[in-house]
C-alpha positions in Angstrom: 26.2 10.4 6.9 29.5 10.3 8.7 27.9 9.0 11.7 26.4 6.1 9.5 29.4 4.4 8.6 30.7 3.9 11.9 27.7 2.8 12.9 27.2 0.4 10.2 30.8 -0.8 10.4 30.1 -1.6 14.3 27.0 -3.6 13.3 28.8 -5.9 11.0 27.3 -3.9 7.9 29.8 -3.2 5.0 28.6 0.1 4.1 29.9 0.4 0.9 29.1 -2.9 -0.6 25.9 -1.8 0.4 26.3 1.3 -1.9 28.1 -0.4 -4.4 25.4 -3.2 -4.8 22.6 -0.3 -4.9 24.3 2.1 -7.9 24.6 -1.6 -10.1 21.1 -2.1 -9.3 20.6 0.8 -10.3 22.2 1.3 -13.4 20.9 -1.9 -14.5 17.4 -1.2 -14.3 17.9 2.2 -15.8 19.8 0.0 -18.4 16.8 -2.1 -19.1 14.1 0.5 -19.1 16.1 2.6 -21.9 16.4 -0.5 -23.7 12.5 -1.7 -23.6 11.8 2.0 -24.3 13.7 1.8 -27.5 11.8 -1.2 -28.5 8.4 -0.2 -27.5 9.3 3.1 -29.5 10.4 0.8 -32.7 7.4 -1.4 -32.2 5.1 1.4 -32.3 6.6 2.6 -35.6 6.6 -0.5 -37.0 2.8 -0.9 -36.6 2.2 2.7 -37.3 3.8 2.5 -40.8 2.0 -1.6 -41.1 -1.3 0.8 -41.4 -0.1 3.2 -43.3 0.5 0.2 -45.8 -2.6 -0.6 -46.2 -4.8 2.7 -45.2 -2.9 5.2 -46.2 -0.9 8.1 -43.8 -3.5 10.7 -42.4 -5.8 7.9 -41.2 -2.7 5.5 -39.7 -2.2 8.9 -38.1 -5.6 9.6 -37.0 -5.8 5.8 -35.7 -2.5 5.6 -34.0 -3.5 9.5 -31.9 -7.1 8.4 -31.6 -5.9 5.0 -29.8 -3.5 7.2 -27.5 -5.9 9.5 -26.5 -8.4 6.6 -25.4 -5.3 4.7 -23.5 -4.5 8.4 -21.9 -8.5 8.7 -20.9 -8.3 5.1 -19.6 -5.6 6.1 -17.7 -7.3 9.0 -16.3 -10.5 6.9 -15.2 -8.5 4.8 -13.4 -6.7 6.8 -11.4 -9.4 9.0 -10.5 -10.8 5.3 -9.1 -8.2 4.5 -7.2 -8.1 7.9 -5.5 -12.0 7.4 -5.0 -11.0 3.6 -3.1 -8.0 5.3 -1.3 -10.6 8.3 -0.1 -13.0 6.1 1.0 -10.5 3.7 2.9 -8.9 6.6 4.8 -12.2 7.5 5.7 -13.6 4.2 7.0 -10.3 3.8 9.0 -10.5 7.3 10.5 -13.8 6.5 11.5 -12.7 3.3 13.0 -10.4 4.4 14.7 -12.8 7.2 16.0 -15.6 4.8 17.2 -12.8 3.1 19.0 -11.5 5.9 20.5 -15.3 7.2 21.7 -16.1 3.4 23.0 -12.7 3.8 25.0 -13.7 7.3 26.2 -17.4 6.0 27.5 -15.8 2.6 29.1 -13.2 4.9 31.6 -15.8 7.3 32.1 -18.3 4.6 33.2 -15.5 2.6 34.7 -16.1 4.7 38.2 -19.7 4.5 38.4 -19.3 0.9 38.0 -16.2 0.0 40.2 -19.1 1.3 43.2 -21.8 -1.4 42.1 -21.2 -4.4 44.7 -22.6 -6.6 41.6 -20.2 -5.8 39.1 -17.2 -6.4 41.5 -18.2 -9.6 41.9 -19.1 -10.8 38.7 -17.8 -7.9 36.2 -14.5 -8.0 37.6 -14.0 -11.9 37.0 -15.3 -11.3 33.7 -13.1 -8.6 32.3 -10.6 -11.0 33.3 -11.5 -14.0 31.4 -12.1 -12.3 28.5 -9.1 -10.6 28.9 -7.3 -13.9 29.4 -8.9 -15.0 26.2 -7.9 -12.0 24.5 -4.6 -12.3 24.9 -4.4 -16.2 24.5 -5.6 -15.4 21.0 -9.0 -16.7 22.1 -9.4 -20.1 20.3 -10.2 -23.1 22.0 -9.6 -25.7 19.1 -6.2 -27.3 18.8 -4.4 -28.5 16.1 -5.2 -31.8 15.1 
């Protein structure tokens, strides 16, 4: 940390506005979340004793847990999703990468055995570099009109 402020200081960075702007950023939110807690919290009750009104205690009760326990499962169901989608995704980028990778291997390998083909240095070589050209140009030929 001491070598940060120097640092930061020689980059044109205030360091402690920086800080200063954070811990208000961050009190403020924390701020707000208490507050919208509170409500929630008083909005619940509210609606909790709204069906007590009319059905009576035990089964304002029994709704009120019964709806939480279906959000909570919900909640659960979801979640075990999105680890499914993140699972799979890690998976079909690992095995991207791996085909890439294996495609890569067998192109230097063969790279040898093909530099000694008169053929292929005549044609091949030309080739690789148009496409490499094209590559790198982004490969488009239409323009803007």
């Amino acid at each position: 940390m001491n070598l940060l402020v120097p640092l930061a200081a020689l980059l044109g960075i205030e360091f402690d506005s920086i800080t200063e702007r954070v811990r208000n950023a961050v009190i403020l939110n924390a701020v707000m979340a208490l507050f919208g807690l509170l409500g929630l919290v008083f909005l619940l009750v509210a609606g909790f004793l709204a069906v007590a009104e009319q059905l009576g205690g035990i089964y304002a009760a029994l709704i009120f847990g019964g709806g939480f326990l279906l959000l909570t499962l919900a909640v659960y169901l979801g979640s075990l999703i999105g680890k499914g989608r993140r699972r799979h995704e890690v998976a079909e980028k690992r095995r991207s990468s791996e085909t890439s990778a294996f495609v890569t291997t067998a192109a230097i390998t063969a790279l040898p055995v093909l530099l000694k083909s008169p053929l292929v240095l005549k044609l091949g070589l030309p080739a690789a570099a148009i496409a490499a050209f094209l590559l790198t140009r982004g490969g488009s030929d239409t323009t803007d009109e």
